[in-house]
N, C-alpha and C positions, 0 to 999 in steps of 0.2 A: 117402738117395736116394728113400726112399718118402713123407717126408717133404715133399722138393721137390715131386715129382711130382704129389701129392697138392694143394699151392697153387698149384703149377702149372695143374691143372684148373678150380679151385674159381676162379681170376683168369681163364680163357677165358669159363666160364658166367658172372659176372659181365658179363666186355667183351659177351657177344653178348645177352644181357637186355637192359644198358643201351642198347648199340646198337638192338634191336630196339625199346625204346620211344623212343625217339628218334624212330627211321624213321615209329613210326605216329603222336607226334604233330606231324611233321613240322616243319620249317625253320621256320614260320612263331610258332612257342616259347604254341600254343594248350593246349597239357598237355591233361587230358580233357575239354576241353570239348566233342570235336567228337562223343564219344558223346552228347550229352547232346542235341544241336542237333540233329546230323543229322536226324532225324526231322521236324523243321521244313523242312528245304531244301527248295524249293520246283525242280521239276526240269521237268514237263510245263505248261507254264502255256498252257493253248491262247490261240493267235494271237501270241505273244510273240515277238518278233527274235529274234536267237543273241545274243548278248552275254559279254563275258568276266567279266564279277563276279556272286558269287555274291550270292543274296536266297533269305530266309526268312519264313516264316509261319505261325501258329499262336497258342496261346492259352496263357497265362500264369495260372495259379489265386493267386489273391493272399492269403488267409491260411486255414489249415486249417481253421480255427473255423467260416467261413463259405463260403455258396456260389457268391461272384462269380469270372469267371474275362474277364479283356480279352483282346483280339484285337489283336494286331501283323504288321504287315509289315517286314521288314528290307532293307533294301536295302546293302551292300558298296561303297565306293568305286570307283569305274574303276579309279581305280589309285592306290598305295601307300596300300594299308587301312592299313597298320601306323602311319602316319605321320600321317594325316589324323584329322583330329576327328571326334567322335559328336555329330549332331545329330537331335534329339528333335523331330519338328511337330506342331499340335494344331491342328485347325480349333476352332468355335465352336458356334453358334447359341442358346443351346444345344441337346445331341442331334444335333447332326452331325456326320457320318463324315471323317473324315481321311482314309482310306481312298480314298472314294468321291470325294473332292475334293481334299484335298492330294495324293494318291497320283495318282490317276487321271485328275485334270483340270487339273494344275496343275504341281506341280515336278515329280514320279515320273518313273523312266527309263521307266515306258510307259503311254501317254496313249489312255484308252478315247475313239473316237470313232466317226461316224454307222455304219460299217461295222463292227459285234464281233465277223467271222471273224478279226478282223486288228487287234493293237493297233500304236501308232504309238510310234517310239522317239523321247525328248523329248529333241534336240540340248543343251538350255540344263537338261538334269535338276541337281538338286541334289546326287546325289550325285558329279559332276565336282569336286565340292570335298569331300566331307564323305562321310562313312558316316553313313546317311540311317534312320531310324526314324520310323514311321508308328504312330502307336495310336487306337484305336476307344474313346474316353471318355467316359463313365460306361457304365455295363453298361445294357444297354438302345439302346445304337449300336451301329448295324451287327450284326456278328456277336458282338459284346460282351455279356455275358450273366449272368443269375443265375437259380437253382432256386429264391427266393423271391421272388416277386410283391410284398413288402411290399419290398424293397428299394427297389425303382421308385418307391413314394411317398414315397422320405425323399432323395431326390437332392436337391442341389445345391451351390453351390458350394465347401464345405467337405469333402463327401463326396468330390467330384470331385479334388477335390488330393492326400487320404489314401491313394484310391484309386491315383492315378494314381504317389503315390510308393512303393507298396506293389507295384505291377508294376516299376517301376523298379529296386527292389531283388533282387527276382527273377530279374526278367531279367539284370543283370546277372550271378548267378551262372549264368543257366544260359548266358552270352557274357563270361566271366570277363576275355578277354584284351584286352576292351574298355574294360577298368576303369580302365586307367591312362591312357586318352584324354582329350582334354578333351572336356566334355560343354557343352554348349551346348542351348536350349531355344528354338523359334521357333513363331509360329503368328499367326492372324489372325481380327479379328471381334471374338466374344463370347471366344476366346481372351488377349485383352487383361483378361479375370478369370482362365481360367487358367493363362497364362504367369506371369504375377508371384505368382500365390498358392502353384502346384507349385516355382517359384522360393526363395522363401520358405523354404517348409516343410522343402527340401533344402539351404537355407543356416543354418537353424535346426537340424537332424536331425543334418547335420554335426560341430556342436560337441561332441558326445556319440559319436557313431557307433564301431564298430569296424572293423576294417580289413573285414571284412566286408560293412557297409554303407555305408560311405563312397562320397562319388561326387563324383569330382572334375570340380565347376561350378564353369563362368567366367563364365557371365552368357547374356543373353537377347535377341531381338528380336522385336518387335509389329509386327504391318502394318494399316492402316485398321483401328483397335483399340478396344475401348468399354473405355475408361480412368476415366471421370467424367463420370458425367450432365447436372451442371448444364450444363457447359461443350462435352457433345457435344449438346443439345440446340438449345441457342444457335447452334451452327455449325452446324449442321444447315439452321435459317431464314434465316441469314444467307447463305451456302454458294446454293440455292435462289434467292434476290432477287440474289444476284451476279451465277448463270447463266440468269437471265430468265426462271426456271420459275413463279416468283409474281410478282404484282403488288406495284409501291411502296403501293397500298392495304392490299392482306394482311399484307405485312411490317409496315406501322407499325402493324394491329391484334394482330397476335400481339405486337410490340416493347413496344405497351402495355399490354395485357391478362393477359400470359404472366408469372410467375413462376417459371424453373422450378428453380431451387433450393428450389420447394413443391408437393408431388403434390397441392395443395389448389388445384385453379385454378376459374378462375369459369365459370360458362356463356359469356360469350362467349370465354372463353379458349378452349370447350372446340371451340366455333362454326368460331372460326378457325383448328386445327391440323386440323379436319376438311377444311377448307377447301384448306390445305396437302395434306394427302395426299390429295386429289380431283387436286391439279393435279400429278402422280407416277403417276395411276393407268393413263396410255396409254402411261410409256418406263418403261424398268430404274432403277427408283433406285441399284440397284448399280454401275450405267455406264451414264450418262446419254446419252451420243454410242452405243449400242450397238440398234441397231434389235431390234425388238421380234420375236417365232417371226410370223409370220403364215402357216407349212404346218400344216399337218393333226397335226403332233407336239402334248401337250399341254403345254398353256402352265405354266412352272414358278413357284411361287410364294412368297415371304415364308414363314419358317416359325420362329416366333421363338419361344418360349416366355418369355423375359422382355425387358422392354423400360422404357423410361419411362413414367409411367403415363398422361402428359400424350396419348401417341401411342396406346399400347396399347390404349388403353380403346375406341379405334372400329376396329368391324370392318374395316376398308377399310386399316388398318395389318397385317392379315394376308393381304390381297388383291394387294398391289406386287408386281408381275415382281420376277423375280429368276433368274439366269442366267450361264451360262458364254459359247456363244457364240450365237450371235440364236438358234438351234433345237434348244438343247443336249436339250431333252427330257429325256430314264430315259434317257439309252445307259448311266453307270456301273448304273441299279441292275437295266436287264436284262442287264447281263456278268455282276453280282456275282449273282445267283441264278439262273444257269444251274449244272448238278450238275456239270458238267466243271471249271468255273471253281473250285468252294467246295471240290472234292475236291483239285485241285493245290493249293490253300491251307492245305488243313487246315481249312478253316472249316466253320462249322454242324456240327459233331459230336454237336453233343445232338439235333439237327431241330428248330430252333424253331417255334413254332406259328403265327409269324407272318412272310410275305418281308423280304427285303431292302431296305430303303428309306436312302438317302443323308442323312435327317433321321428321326429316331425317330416312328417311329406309337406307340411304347407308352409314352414316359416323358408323361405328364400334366400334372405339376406340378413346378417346383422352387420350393423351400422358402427358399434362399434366395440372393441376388445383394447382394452390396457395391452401394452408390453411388458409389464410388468406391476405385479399386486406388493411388491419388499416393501414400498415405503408404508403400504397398509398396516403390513403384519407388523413392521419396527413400530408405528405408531398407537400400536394395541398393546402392543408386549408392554412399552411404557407407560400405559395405562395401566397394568395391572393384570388382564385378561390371558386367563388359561389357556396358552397355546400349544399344541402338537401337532409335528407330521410326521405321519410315516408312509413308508415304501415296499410293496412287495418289491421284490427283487430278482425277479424272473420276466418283467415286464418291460421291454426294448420299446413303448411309447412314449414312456415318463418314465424313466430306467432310473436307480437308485443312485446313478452318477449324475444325472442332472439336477437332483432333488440336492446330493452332497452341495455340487459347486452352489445352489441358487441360495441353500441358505449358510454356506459360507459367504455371500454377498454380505450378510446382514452384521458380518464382523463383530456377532457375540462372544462373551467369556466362558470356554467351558468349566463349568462348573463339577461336573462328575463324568471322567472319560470314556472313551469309546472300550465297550464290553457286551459279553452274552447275556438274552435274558429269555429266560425259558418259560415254557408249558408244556406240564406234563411230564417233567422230569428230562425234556430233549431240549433244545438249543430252539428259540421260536425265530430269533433274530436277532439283531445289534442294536445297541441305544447307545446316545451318548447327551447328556443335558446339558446347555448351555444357559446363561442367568436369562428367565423369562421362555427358555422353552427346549421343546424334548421333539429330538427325531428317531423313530426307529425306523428299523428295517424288518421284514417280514419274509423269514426264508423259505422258497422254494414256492412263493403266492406271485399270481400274476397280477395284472393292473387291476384289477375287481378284488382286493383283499380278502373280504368275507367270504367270496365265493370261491374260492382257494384255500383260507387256510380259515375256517370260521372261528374253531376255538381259538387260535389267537387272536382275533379280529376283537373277540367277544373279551376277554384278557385287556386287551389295549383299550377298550371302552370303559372297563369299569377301574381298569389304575388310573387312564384319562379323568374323569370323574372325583375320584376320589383324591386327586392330588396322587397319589403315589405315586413311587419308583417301579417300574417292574423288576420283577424279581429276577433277581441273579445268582440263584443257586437253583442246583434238580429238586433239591426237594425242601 
């Protein structure tokens, strides 16, 4: 009887332990992760809607050796996290904040604008489809950061992939339950290097990995994306002389003078792209149809750190407007360095010595840029991984002719031809799918898609996703 008694007891402590960790890491089967997060939850975000899904932020230290630590936002699906996929964004430039522009200006559930008592909740957010990840890439954006100054002169786009798969791995443990999602990776720009190269690096890392760092990707999508020079250059002047921003003079002197599959071009070649970007210098090359700040906000500008060298080489190639919408101004980079804003974040915790700015003041130099990411994407496609890109088409930086010719380089089979595909019962843009991947176009959106044309943007993410076609009827 003592006997009984005694298993008797020892199977109640049992059921109420198990019960009890049960209850704390609740229904939703997160085990401990939620100790590990929490701290990240972001709870007081001043000017923020009420909303019902949970977002996080903070900073991820990427290997103990060294002193770099990235900077993430998380954002939670609307609804059925559990179910929805994990999507990764990366803006470009190089040196620019995700944050500050995918986050904030663009897909994000809340959209800094002219008023920063009060953000604005973005109807057409990305994460209505997807559990949404923001990161601040290389250290030296944004709040992104490292305790050795020598790091900053060795960036580029190698460093940028290592990095960014080295938070990737991190993060994942410390958002474990997320692991078993499909992961998907999108972005736009100079992101068109590092989409396909962090792509890459995690379809190669893969074949070796332990369960530990494995991470299960499906594939990627690019928007107005610097894929290959020769061929975004070309579409560039071509693109330009279409929409009657140059003359049939200029065109056929750059047509004939210009080589630029050679960074060796001649003085009048160099005469005539000057020329070209003289006639860019009174609208947005980013979105040509998009009027220019003309109030008292200061005018925002190009800020490129690598480019072709045909363009780069004159000052007046870092002078071009460049913009969200006609007066967008600093609103993201005076919300991001207000102390109420960076304290709900978690952000800025070491004090850096220098503000916040949506484009890095401190990285200098990158070391180095592909001329081209094709043999990437061709080497993915055959892998198997969901590829898309698409193009607003209003956007003379990465104009929907350079994106045609780059991935005509790739001498796919089309599979279902060039046609309309709608939202909302109106024409959204043109698709046309080739075997292993789909390019659209996106009418009347300038190089920031989302921020142009959001309902579509948001359309192209969830047929992205789900495999489908987009639709090609009004209704």
């Amino acid at each position: 009887m003592a006997i009984s008694r005694s298993v008797f007891l020892s199977c109640l402590v049992f059921v109420f332990v198990a019960s009890s960790l049960w209850q704390a890491h609740g229904l939703r089967g997160r085990s401990g992760e939620d100790s590990l997060r929490e701290a990240d939850r972001v709870r007081d975000l001043p000017g923020q809607p009420a909303v019902t899904f949970r977002h996080y932020a903070g900073y991820v230290k990427l290997r103990s050796e060294d002193e770099k630590a990235l900077f993430y936002w998380f954002f939670e699906a609307e609804e059925g996290v559990e179910e929805k996929p994990l999507v990764l964004w990366l803006n470009g430039g190089p040196g620019c904040s995700s944050i500050a522009f995918g986050a904030a200006q663009e897909l994000g559930p809340f959209l800094v604008r002219k008023n920063q008592a009060k953000l604005e909740l973005n109807k057409f957010s990305w994460n209505k489809a997807a559990n949404l990840l923001f990161l601040e890439a290389p250290v030296g954006v944004g709040f992104s950061y490292t305790n050795k100054t020598e790091d900053l002169e060795k960036l580029g786009d190698r460093i940028t992939a290592e990095d960014s798969y080295a938070f990737l791995v991190k993060w994942f443990q410390r958002f474990p339950s997320f692991k078993s999602h499909d992961f998907y990776i999108t972005g736009e720009s100079y992101a068109g290097h590092y989409v396909p190269q962090l792509s890459e690096l995690i379809y190669e890392r893969n074949k070796h990995a332990s369960n530990d760092s494995h991470i299960n990707f499906k594939g990627f999508m690019i928007g107005n994306a610097v894929i290959n020079d020769a061929t975004d250059q070309i579409g560039m002047i071509e693109y330009a002389w279409s929409h009657a921003i140059i003359s049939d003079q200029l065109y056929h002197h750059i047509s004939k003078e210009c080589n630029f599959k050679s960074d060796n071009q001649t003085n009048l070649c160099a005469s005539s792209v000057k020329s070209f970007l003289q006639a860019y210098s009174d609208i947005d090359i980013y979105s040509i149809y998009t009027p220019i700040c003309l109030g008292h906000y200061e005018r925002p500008f190009t800020k490129l750190l690598t480019a072709p060298l045909s363009f780069s080489q004159h000052d007046l190639w870092h002078k071009l407007s460049s913009g969200y919408d006609a007066c967008t101004g600093d609103y993201a980079k005076r919300y991001f360095n207000r102390e109420d804003v960076q304290k709900a974040l978690h952000a800025n915790v070491t004090k850096l010595s220098y503000s916040y700015t949506p484009c890095s003041d401190v990285i200098k130099k990158w070391n180095d840029s592909t001329e081209t990411v094709l043999p990437i994407i061709t080497k993915l496609i055959k892998a198997g991984l969901s590829v898309w890109i698409y193009s607003g088409d209003t956007d003379g930086r990465v104009p929907v002719t350079s994106t045609r010719y780059s991935v005509n380089e790739l001498k796919l089979k089309v599979q279902r031809g060039w046609r309309a595909w709608f939202v909302g019962g109106q024409v959204a843009g043109w698709v046309v799918e080739y075997e292993g991947l789909t390019l659209a176009t996106v009418r009347g959106a300038g190089h920031q898609v989302p921020a142009f044309a959001p309902e579509q943007s948001l359309s192209l993410l969830s047929h992205f996703l789900s495999a489908h076609s987009l639709p090609t009827s009004r209704f």
